[in-house]
N, C-alpha and C positions, 0 to 999 in steps of 0.2 A: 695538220692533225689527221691522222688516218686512226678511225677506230679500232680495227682488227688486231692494228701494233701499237699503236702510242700508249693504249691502256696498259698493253702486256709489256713496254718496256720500262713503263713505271714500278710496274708489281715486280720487274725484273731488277731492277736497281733499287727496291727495299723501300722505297720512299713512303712516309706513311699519310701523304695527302697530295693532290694535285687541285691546282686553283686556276685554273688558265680557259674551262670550258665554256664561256662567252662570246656575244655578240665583239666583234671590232668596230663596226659600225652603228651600232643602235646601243641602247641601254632597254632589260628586259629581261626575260624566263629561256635563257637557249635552253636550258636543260627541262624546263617547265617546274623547275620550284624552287625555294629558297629554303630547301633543308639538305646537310651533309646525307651522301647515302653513298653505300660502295658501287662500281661498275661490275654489270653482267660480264661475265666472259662466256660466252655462246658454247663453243668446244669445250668446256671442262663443265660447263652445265652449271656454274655455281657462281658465286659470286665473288670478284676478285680484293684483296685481304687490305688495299689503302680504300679511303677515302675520296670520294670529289667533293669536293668546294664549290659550286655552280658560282660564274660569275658572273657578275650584276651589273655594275656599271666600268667604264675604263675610260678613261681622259680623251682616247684616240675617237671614240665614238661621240666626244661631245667637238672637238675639233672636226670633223665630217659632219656634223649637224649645224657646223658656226662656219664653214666656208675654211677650215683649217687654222691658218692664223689670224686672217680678219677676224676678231670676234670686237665687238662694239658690245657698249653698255646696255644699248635698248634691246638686242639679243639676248640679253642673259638671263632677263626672267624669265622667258617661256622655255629654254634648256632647264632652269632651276625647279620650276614648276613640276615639269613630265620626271626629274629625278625626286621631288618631293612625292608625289603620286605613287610612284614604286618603293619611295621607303615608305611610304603609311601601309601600302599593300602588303608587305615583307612584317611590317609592323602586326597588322591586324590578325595574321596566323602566326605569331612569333616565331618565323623565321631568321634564317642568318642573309643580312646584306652583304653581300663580298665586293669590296671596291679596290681594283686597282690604279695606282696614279705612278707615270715612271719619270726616275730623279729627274729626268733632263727636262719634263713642264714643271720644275719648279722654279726656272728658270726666273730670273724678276726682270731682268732687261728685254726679255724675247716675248714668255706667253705670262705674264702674271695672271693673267686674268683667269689664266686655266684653275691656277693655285685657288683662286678665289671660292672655286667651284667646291675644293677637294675642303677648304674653311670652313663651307657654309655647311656641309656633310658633316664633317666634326663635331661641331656646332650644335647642327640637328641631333646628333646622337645626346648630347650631352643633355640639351634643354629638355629629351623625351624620357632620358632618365635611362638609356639604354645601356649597355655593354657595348666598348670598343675593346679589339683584342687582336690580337697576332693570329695566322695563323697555326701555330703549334699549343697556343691554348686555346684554342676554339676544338680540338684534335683530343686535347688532354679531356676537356670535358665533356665533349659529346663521349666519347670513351667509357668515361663515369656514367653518364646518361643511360647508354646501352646497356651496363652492367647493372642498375638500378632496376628493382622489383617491387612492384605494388601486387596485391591481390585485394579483391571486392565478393564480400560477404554479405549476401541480400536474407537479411532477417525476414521480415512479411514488408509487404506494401508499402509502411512508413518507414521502416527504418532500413539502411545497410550500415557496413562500416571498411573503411578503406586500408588494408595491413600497411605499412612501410617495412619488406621482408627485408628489403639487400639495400644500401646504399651506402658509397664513402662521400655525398656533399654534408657541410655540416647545416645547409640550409635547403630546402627541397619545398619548389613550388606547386602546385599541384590547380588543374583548370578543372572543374566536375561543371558540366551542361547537363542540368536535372528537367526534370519532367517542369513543365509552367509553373506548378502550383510549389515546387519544391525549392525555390530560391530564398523563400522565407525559414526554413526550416531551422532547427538545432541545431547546434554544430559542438560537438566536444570534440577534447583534444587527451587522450593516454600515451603518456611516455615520452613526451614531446609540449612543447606551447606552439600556437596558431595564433596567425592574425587573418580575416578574410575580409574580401567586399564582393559585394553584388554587383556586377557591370553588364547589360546587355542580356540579364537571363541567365547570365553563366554566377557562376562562382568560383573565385580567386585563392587559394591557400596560399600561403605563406606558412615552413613550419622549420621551427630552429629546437635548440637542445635535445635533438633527436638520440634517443636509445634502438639502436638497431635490432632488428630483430621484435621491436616490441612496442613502435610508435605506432599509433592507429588515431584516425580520423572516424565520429560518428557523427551520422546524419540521422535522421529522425522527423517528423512531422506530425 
């Protein structure tokens, strides 16, 4: 990987995401986060037109943490542990986890054990209620994401209200972190139905049969 090209020869060849910028050795932040964002190109001053996918975990880095192929059962919890640690982490600012696994450890006569690993990740997504997806629909929606327009309309003190100007999802979640005293508050819903909950100070939107252009959230106290 050389930065100066590898970025330019991706933007050069059309490709509208690359997932490959990871540790080999470790599982963690190489890029320092878990959200899609495009690469700087320094010489054109702007920012180049795919995607990076930061990656998070890779098979290769839990085999150099387990001695390669030896891996034993009494090793496997504490590699499982330091990867459940980083999906709660990835979890906690609703980030994207990018996990790569290649065909050849699924191998069941040589590393099964590896496969094990890639199981219990599945697994985790599923019992947490998350999203598993491809890369080219991870692509499609962050896409929609970027195109998506809120504006916030501060009436006085207690109340504002939150427009939904622009979006194509038919369902749009929405995080609002209000002042302390504001998690109790009102909450309507125009041109759309909401479900919310209170977790941790924040509050949660959930909002479906959205009319575009004209679904608004009001908050109030």
């Amino acid at each position: 990987f050389k930065k100066t090209q590898t970025f330019q020869n991706i933007e050069d060849a059309g490709l509208g995401y690359d997932s490959t910028l990871g540790f080999s050795d470790a599982v963690g932040f190489r890029c320092g986060i878990s959200f899609p964002f495009r690469p700087y190109n320094p010489k054109a001053k702007k920012p180049l037109s795919f995607y990076e996918f930061p990656l998070h975990i890779m098979e290769s880095a839990i085999q150099k943490k387990s001695n390669y192929r030896f891996l034993h059962k009494e090793n496997i919890d504490p590699i499982w542990k330091e990867i459940q640690v980083l999906l709660r982490q990835i979890k906690t600012y609703n980030g994207c986890a990018n996990v790569l696994w290649h065909n050849s450890d699924f191998d069941r006569f040589d590393v099964s054990w590896y496969a094990k690993f890639y199981e219990n990740i599945l697994y985790w997504v599923f019992i947490n209620k998350d999203w598993g997806c491809s890369g080219r629909e991870l692509l499609d929606w962050w896409k929609k994401r970027a195109e998506s327009r809120m504006g916030v309309v501060i009436e006085n003190s207690k109340e504002f209200h939150i427009n939904l100007e622009k979006t194509e999802f038919e369902e749009f979640a929405v995080v609002i972190d209000p002042p302390e005293h504001w998690p109790n508050c009102d909450i309507e819903y125009d041109e759309c139905t909401g479900e919310h909950e209170v977790r941790d100070g924040k509050i949660y939107v959930t909002l479906k049969d959205i009319v575009p252009e004209k679904a608004r959230i009001r908050l109030s106290v």
